[in-house]
mmCIF file of the N, C-alpha and C atoms, coordinates in Angstrom:
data_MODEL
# 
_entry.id   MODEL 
# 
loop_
_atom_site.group_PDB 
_atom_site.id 
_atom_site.type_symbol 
_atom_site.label_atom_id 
_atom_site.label_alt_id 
_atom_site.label_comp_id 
_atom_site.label_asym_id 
_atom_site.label_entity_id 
_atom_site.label_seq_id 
_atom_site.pdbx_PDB_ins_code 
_atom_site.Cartn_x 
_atom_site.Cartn_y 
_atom_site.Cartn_z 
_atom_site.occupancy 
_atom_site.B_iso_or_equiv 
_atom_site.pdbx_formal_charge 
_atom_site.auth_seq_id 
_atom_site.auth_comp_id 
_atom_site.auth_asym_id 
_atom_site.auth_atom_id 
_atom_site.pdbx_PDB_model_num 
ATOM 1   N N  . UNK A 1 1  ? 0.852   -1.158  0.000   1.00 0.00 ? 1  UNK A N  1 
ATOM 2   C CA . UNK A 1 1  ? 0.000   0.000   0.000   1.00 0.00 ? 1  UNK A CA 1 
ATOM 3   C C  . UNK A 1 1  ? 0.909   1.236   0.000   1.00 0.00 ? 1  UNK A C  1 
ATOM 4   N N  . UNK A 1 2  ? 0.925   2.176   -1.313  1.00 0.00 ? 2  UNK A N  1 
ATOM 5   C CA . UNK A 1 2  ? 1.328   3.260   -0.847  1.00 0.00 ? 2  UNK A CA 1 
ATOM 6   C C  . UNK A 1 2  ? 0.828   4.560   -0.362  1.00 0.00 ? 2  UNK A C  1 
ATOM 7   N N  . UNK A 1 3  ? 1.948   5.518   -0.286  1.00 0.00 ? 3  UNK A N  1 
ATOM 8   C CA . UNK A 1 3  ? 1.354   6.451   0.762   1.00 0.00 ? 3  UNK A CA 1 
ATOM 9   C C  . UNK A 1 3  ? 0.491   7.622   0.019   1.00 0.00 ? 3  UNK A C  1 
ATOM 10  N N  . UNK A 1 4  ? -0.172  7.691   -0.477  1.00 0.00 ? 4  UNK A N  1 
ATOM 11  C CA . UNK A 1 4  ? -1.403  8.225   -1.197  1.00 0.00 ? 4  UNK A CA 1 
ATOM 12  C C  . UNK A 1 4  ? -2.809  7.144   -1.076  1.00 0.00 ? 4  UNK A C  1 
ATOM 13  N N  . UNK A 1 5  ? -2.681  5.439   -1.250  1.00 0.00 ? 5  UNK A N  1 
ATOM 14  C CA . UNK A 1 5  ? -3.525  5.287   -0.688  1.00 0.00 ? 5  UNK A CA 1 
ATOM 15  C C  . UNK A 1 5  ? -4.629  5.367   0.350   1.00 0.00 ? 5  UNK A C  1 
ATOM 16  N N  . UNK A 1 6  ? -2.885  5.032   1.231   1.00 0.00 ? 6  UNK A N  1 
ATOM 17  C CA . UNK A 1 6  ? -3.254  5.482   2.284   1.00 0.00 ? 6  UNK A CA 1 
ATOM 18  C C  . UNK A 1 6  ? -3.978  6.514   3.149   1.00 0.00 ? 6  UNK A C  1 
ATOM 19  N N  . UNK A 1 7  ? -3.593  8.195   2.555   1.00 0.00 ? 7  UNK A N  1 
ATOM 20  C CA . UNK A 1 7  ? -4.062  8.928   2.547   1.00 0.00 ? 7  UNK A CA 1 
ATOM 21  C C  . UNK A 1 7  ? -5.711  9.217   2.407   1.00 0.00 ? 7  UNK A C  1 
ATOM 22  N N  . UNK A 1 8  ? -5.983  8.249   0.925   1.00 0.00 ? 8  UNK A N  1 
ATOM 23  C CA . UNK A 1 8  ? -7.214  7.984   0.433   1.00 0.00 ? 8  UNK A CA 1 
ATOM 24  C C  . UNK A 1 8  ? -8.091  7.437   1.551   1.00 0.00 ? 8  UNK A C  1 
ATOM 25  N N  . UNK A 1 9  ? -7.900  6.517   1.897   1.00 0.00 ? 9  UNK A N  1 
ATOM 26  C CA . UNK A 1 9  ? -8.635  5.691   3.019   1.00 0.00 ? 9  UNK A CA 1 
ATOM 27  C C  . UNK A 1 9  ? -8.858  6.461   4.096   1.00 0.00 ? 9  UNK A C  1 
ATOM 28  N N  . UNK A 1 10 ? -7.755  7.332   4.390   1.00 0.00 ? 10 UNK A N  1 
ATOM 29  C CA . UNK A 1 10 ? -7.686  8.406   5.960   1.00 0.00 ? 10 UNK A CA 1 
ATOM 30  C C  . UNK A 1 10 ? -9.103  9.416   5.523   1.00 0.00 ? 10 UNK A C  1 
ATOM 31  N N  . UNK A 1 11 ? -8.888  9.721   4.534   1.00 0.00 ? 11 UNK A N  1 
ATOM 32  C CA . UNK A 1 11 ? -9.804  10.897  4.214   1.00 0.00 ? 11 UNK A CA 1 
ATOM 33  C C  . UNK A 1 11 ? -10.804 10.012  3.936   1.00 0.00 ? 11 UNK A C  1 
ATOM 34  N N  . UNK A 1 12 ? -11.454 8.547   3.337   1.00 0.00 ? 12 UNK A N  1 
ATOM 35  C CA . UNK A 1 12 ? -12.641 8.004   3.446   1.00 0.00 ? 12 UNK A CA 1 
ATOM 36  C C  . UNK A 1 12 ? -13.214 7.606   5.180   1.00 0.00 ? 12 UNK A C  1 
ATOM 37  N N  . UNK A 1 13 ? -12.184 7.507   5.960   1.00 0.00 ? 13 UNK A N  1 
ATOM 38  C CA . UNK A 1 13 ? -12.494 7.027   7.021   1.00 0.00 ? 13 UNK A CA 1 
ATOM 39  C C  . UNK A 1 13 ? -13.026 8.228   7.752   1.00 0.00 ? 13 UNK A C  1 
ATOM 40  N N  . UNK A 1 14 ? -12.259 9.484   7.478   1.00 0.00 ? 14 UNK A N  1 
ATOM 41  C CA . UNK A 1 14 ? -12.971 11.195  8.494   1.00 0.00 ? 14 UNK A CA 1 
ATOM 42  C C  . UNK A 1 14 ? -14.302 11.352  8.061   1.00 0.00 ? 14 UNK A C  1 
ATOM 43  N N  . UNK A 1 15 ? -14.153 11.181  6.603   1.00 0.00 ? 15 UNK A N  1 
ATOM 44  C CA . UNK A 1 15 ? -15.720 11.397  5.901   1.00 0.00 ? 15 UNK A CA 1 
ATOM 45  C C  . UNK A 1 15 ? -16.764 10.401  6.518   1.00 0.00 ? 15 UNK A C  1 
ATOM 46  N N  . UNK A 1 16 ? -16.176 8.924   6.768   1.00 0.00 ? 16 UNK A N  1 
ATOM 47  C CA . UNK A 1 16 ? -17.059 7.776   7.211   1.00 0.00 ? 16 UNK A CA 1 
ATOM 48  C C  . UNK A 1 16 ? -17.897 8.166   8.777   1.00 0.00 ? 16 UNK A C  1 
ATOM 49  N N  . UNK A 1 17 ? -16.674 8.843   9.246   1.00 0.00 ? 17 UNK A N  1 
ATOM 50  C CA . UNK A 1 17 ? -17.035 9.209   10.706  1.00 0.00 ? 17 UNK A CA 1 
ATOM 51  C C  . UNK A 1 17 ? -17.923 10.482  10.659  1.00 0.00 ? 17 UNK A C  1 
ATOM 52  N N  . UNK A 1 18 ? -17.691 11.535  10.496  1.00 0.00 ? 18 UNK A N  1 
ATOM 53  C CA . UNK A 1 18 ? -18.511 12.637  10.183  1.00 0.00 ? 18 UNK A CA 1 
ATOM 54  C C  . UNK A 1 18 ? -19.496 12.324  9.749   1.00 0.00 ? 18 UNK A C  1 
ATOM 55  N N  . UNK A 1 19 ? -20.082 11.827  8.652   1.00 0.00 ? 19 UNK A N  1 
ATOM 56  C CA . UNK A 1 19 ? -21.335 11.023  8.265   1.00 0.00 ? 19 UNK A CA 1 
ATOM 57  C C  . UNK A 1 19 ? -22.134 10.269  9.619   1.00 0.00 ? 19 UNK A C  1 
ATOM 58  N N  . UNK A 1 20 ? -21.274 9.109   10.001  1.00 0.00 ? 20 UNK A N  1 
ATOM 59  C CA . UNK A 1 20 ? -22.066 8.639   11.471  1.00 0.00 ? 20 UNK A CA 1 
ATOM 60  C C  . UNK A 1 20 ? -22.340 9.674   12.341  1.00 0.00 ? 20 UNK A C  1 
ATOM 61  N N  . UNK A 1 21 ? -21.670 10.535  12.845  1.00 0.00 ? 21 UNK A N  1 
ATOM 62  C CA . UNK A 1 21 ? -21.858 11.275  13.487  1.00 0.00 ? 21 UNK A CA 1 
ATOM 63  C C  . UNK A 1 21 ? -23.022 12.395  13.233  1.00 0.00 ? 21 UNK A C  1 
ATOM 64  N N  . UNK A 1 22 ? -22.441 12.620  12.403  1.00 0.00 ? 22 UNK A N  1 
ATOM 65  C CA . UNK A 1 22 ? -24.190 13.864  11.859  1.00 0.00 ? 22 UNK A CA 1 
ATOM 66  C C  . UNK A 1 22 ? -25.214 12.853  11.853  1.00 0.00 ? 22 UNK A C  1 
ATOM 67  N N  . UNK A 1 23 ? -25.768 11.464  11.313  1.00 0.00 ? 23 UNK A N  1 
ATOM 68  C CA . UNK A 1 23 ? -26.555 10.853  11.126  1.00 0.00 ? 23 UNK A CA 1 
ATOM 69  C C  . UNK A 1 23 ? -27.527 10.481  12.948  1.00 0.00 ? 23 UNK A C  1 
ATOM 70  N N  . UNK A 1 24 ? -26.098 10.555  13.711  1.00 0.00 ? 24 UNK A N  1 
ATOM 71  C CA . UNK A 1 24 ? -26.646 10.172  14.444  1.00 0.00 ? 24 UNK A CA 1 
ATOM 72  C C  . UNK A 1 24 ? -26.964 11.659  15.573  1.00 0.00 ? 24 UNK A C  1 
ATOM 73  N N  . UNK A 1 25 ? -26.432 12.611  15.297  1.00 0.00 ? 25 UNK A N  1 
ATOM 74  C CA . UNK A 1 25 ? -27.217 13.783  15.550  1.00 0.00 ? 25 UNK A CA 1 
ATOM 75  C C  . UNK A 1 25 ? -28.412 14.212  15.587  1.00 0.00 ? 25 UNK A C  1 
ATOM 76  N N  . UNK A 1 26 ? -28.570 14.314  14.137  1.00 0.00 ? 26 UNK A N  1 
ATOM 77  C CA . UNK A 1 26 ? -30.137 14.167  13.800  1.00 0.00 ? 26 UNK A CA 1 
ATOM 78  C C  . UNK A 1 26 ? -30.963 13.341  14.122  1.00 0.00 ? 26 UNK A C  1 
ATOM 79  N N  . UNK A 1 27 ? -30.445 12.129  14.079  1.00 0.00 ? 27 UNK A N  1 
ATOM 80  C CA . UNK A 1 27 ? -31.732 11.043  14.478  1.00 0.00 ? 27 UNK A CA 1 
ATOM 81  C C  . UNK A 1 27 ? -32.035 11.828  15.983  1.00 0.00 ? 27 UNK A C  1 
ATOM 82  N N  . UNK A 1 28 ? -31.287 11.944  16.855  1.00 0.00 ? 28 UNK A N  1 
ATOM 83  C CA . UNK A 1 28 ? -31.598 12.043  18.413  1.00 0.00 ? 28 UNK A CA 1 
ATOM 84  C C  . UNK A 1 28 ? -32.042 13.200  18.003  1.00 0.00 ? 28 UNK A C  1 
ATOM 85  N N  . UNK A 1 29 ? -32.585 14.332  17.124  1.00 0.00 ? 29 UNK A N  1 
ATOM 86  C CA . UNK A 1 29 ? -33.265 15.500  17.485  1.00 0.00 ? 29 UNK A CA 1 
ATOM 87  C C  . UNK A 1 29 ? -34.872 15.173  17.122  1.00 0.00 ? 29 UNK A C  1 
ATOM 88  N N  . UNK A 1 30 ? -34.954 13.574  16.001  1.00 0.00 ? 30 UNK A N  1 
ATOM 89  C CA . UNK A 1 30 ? -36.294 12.960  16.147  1.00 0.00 ? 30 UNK A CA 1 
ATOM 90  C C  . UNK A 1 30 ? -36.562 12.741  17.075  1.00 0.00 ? 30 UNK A C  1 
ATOM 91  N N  . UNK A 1 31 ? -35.979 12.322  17.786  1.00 0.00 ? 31 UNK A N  1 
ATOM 92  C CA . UNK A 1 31 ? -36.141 11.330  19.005  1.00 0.00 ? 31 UNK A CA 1 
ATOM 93  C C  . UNK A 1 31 ? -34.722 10.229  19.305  1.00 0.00 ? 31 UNK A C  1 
ATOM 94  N N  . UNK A 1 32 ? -34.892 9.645   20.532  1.00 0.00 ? 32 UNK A N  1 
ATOM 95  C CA . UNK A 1 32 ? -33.873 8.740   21.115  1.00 0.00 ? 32 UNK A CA 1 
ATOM 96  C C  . UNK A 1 32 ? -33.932 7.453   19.902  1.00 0.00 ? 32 UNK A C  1 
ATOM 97  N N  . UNK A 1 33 ? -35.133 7.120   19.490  1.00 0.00 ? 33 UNK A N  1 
ATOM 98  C CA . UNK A 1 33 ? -35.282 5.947   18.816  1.00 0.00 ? 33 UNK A CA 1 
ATOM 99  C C  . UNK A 1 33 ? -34.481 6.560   17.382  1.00 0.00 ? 33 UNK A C  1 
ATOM 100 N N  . UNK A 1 34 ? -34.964 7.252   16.877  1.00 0.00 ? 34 UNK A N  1 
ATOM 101 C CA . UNK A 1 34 ? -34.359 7.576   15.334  1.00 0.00 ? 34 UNK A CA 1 
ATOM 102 C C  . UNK A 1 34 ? -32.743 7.536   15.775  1.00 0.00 ? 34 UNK A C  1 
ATOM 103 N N  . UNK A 1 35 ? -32.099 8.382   16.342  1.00 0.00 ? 35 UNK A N  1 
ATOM 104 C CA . UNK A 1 35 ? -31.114 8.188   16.837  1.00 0.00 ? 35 UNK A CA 1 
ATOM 105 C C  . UNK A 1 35 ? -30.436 6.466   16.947  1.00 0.00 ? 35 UNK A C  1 
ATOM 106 N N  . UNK A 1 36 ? -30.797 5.989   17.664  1.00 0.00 ? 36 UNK A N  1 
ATOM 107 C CA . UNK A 1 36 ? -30.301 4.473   18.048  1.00 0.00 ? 36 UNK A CA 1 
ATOM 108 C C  . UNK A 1 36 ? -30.720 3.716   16.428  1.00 0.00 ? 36 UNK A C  1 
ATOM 109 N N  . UNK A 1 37 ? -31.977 3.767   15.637  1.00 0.00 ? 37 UNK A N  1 
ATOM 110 C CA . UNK A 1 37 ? -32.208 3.057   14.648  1.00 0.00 ? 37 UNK A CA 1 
ATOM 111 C C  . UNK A 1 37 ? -30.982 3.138   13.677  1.00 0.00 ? 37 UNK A C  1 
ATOM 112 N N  . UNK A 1 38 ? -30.827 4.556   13.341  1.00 0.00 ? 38 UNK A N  1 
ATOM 113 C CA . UNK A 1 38 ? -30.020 5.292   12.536  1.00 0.00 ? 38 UNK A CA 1 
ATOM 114 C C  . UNK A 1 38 ? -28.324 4.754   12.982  1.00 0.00 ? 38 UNK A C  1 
ATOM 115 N N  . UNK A 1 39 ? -28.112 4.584   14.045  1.00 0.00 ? 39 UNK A N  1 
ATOM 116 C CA . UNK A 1 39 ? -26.781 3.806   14.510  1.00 0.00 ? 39 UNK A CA 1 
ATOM 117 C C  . UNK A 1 39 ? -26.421 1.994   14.412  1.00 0.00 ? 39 UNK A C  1 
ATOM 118 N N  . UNK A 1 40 ? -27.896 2.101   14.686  1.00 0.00 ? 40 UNK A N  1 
ATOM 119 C CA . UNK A 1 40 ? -27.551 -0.189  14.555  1.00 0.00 ? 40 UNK A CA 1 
ATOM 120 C C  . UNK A 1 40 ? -27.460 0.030   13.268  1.00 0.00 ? 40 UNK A C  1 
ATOM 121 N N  . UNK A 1 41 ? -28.304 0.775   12.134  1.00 0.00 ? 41 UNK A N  1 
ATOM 122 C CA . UNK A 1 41 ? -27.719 0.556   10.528  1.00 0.00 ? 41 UNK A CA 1 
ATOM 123 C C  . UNK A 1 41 ? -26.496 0.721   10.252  1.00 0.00 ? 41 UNK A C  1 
ATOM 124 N N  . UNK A 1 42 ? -25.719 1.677   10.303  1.00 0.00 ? 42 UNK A N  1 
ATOM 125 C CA . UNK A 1 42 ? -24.388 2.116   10.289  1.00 0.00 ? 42 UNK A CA 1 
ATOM 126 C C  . UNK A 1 42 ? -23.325 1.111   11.626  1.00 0.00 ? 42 UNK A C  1 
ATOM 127 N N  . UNK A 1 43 ? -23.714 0.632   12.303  1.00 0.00 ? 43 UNK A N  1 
ATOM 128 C CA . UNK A 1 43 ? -23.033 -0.287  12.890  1.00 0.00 ? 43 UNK A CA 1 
ATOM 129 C C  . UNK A 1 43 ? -23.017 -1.517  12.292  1.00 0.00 ? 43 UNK A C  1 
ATOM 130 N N  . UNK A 1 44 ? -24.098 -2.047  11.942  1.00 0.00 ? 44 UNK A N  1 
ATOM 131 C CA . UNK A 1 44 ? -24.571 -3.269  11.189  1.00 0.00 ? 44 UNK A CA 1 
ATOM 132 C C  . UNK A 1 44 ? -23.625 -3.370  9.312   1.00 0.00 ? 44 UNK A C  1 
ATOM 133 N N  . UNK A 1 45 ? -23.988 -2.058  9.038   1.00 0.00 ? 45 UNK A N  1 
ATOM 134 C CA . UNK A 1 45 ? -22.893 -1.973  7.636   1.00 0.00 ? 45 UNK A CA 1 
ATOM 135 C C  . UNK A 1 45 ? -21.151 -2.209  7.642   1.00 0.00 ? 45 UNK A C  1 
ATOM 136 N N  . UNK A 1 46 ? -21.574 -1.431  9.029   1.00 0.00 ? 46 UNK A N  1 
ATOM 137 C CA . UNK A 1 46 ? -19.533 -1.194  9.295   1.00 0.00 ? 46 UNK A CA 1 
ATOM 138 C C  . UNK A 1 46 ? -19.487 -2.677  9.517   1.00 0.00 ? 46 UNK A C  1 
ATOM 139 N N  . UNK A 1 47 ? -19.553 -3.847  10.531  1.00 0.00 ? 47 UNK A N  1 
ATOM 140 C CA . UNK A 1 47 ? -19.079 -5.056  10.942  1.00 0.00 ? 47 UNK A CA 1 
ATOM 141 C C  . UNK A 1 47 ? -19.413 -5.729  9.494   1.00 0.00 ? 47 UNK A C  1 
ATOM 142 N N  . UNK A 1 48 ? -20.482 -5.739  8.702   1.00 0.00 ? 48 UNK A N  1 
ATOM 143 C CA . UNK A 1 48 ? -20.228 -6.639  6.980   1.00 0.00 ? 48 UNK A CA 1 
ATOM 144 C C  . UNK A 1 48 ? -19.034 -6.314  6.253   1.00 0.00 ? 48 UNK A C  1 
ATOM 145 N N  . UNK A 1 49 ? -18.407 -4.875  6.425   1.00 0.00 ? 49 UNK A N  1 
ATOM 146 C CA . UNK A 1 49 ? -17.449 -4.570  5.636   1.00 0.00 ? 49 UNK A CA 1 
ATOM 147 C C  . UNK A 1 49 ? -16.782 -5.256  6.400   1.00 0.00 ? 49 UNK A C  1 
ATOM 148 N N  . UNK A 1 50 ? -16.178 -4.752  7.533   1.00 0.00 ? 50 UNK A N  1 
ATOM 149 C CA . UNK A 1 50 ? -14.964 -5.337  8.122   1.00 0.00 ? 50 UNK A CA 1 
ATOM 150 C C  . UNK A 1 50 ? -14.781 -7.111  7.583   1.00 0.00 ? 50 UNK A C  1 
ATOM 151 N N  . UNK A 1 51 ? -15.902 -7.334  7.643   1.00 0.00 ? 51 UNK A N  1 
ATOM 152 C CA . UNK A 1 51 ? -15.784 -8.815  7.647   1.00 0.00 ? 51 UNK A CA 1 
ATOM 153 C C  . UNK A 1 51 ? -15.782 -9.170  6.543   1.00 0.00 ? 51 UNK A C  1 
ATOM 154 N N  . UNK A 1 52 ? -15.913 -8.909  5.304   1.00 0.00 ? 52 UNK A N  1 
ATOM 155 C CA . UNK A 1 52 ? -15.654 -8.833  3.965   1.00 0.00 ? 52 UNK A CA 1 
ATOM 156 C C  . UNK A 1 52 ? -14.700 -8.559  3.765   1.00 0.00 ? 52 UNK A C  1 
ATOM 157 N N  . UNK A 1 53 ? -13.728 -7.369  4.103   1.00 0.00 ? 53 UNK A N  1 
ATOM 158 C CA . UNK A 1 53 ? -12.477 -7.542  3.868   1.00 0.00 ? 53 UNK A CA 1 
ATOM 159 C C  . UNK A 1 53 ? -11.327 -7.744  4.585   1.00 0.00 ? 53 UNK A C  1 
ATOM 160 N N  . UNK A 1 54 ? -11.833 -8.758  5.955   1.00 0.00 ? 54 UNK A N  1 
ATOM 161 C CA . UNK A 1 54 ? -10.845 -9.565  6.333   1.00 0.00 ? 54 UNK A CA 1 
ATOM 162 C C  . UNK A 1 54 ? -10.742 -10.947 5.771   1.00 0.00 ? 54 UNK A C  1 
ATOM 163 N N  . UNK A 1 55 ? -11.782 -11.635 5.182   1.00 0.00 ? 55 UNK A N  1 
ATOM 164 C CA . UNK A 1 55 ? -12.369 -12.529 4.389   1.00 0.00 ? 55 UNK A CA 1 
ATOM 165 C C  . UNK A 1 55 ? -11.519 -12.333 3.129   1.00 0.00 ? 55 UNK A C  1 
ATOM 166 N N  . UNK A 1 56 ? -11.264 -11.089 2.150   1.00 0.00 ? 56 UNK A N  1 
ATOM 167 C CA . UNK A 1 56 ? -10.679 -11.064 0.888   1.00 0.00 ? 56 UNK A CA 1 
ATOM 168 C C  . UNK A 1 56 ? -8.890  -11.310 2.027   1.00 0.00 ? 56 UNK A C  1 
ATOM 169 N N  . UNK A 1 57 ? -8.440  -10.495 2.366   1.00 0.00 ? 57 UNK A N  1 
ATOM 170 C CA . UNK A 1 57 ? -6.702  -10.633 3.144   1.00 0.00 ? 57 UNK A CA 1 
ATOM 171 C C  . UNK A 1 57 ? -6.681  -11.976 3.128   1.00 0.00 ? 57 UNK A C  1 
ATOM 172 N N  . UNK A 1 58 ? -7.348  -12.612 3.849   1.00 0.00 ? 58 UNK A N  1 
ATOM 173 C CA . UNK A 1 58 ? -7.082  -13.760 4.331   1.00 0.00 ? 58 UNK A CA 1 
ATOM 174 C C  . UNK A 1 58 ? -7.075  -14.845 3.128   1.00 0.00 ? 58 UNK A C  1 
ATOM 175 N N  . UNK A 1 59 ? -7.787  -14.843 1.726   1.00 0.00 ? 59 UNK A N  1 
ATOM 176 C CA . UNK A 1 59 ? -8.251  -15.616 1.036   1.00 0.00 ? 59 UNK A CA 1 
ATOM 177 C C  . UNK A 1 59 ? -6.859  -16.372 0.105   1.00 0.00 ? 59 UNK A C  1 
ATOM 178 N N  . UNK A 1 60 ? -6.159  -17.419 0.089   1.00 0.00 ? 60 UNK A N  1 
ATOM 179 C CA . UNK A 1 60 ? -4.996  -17.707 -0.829  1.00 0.00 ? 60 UNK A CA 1 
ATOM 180 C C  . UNK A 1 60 ? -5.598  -17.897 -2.124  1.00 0.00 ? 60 UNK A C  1 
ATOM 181 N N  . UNK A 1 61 ? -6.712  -18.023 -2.905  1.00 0.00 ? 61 UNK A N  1 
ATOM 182 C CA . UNK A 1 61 ? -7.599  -18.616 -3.500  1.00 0.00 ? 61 UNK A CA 1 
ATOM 183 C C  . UNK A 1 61 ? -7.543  -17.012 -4.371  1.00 0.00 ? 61 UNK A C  1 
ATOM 184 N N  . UNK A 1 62 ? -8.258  -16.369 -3.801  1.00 0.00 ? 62 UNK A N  1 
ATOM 185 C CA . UNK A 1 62 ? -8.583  -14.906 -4.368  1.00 0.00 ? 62 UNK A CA 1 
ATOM 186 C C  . UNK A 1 62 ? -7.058  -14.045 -4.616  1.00 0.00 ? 62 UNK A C  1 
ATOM 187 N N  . UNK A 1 63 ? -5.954  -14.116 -3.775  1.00 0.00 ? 63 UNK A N  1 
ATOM 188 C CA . UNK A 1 63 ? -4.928  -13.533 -4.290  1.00 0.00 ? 63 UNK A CA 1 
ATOM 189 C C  . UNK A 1 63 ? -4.133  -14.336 -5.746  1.00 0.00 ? 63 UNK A C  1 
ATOM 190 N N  . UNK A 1 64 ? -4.077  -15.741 -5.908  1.00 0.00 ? 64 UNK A N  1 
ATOM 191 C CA . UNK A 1 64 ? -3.616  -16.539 -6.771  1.00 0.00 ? 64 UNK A CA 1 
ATOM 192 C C  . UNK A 1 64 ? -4.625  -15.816 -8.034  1.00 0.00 ? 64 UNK A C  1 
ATOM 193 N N  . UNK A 1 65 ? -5.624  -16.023 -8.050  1.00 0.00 ? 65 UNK A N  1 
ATOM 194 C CA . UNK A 1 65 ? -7.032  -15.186 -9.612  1.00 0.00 ? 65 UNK A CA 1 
ATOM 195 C C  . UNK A 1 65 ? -6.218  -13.506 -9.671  1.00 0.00 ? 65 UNK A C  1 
ATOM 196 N N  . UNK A 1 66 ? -6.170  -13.681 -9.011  1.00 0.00 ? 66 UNK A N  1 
ATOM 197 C CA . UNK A 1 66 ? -5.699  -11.788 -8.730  1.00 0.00 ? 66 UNK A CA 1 
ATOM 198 C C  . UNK A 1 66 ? -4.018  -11.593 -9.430  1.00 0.00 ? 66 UNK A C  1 
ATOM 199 N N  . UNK A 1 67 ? -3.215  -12.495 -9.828  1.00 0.00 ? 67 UNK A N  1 
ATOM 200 C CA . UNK A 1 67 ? -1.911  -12.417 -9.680  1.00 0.00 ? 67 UNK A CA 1 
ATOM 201 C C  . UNK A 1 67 ? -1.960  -13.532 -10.865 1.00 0.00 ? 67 UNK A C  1 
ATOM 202 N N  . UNK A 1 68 ? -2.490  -14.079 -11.479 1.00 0.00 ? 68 UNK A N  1 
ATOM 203 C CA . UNK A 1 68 ? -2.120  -14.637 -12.563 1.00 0.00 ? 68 UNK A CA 1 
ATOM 204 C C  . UNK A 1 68 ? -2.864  -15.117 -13.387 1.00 0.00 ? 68 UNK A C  1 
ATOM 205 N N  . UNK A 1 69 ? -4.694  -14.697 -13.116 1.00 0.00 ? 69 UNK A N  1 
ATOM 206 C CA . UNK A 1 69 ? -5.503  -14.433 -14.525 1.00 0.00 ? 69 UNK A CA 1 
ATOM 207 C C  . UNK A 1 69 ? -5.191  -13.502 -15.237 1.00 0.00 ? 69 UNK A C  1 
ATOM 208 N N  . UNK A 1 70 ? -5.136  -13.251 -16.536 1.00 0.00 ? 70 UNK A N  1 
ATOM 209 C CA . UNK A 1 70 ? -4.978  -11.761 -17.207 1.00 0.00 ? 70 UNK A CA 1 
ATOM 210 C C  . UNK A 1 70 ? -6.554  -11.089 -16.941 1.00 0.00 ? 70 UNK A C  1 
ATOM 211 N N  . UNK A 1 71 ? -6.312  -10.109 -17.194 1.00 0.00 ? 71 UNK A N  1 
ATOM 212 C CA . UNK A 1 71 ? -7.794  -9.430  -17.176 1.00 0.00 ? 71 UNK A CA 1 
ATOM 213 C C  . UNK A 1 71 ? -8.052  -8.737  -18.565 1.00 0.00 ? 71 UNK A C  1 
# 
């Protein structure tokens, strides 16, 4: 990974957070419930990713297609 990716991801991850955060601002000015609804979604999305792409790292199967199919 180089260091512009990297970068990339830093600045998707402030944006990721700022987003939760306002989302979950607003919900609590509906109410406590909009608030909490509005957070298990965005909690519930974040743990599929994570787990999707600890699932691709981990895969020997998916790096081998990746490294010596042509595309």
């Amino acid at each position: 990974m180089d260091t512009f990716e990297k970068i990339g991801y830093l600045c998707l991850g402030a944006v990721a957070l700022i987003y939760v955060g306002s989302m979950f601002v607003v919900g609590t000015r509906v109410g406590w419930l909009g608030g909490l609804v509005g957070l298990l979604i965005v909690l519930g999305i974040g743990v599929l990713l994570i787990k999707v792409v600890r699932e691709r790292r981990g895969s020997a199967e998916d790096d081998y297609y990746v490294r010596n199919i042509d595309k």
